[in-house]
Structures are given as C-alpha cells and as structure tokens.
C-alpha positions in Angstrom: -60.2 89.4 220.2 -59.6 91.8 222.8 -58.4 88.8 225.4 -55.2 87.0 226.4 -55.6 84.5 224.3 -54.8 85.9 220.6 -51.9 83.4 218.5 -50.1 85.0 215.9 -49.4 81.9 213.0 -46.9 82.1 210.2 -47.0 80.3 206.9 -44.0 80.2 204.4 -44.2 80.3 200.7 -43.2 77.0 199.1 -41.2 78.3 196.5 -40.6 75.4 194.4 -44.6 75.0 193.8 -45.4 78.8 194.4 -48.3 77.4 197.4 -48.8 78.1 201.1 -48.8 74.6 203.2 -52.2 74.0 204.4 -51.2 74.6 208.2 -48.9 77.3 209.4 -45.4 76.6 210.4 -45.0 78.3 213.0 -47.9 79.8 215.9 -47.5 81.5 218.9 -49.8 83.3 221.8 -49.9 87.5 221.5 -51.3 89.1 224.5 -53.4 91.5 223.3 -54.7 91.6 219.3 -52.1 92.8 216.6 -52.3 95.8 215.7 -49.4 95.7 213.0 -46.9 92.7 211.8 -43.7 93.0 210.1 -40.8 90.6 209.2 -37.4 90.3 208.5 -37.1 87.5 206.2 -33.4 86.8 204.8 -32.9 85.8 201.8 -29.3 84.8 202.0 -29.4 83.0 205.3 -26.8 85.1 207.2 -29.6 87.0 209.8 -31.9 86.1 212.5 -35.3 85.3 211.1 -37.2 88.3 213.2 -41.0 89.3 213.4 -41.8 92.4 215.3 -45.3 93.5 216.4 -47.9 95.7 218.1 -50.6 96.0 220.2 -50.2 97.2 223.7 -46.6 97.2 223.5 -43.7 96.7 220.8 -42.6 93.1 220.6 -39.6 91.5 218.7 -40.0 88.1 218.2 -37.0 85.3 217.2 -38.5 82.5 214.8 -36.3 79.5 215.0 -37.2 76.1 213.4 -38.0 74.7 216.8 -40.2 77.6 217.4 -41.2 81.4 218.1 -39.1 83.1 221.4 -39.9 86.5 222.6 -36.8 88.3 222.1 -37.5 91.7 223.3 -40.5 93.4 224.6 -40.9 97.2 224.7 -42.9 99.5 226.6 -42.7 103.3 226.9 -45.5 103.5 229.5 -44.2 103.7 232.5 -45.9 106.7 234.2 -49.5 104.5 234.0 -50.9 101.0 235.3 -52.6 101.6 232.0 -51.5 101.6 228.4 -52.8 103.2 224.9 -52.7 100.4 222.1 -49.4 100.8 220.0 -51.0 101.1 216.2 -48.1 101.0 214.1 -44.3 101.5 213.3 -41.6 101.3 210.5 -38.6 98.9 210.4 
C-alpha cells in the first residue's frame, strides 16, 4: 500500500520439522511498500542477524530476539523534497 502504514513480518524455518510457525516471529512498520528484501542469515552464529530493504530509501535493519531496530537508513536524495522509489540492489 502506498501509505505509512506497511509492516514487513519475518518467519523462520523450523528446521527440525521442515515447517514455518503459523505467526511470524518477528514484524515491524516500513514507511513506504518494499520494493526489494534481502537477508543476512548466519549459519554459524558469529554475525548480526541483518535485513536490508528498499522503497524510498535503503534501509538496514538489526533483527534481535527482542525485536527489529533500524540500524541504518540511507538516502542519496538530497538535492529534492522529493524522492524516486529505490527498486533494487545487491548485497
């Protein structure tokens, strides 16, 4: 939806019975709809579980067990009050 109001919710993979959980582990608010989503899931335990996406700006995002803090947010537009919708990028 193209409002404030857009969550982004996050499910992990239950490995022992190979299932999602029926609600989502984590959620949190996006400003403005996702254009792309990509993780940084670690294996080994030794890295900050990180989520980065798009949509009017780039946005890195900490997951903790406690829940989801905005780590970094950035913007490259700052020449305009407005903004072109960031569509993707590569990790």
């Amino acid at each position: 939806m193209e409002e404030y109001s857009n969550k982004v919710e996050i499910v992990s993979l239950d490995v022992e019975n190979g299932s999602f959980p029926p609600a989502p582990t984590h959620s949190f608010t996006h400003p403005y709809p996702c254009t792309k989503i990509m993780f940084v899931p670690d294996t080994t335990g030794t890295m900050e579980d990180l989520v980065a996406t798009t949509g009017d700006y780039l946005r890195i995002w900490h997951i903790k067990e406690d829940g989801v803090e905005l780590r970094s947010l950035l913007n490259n537009n700052k020449n305009s009050e407005f903004c072109a919708p960031l569509t993707s990028f590569d990790w």
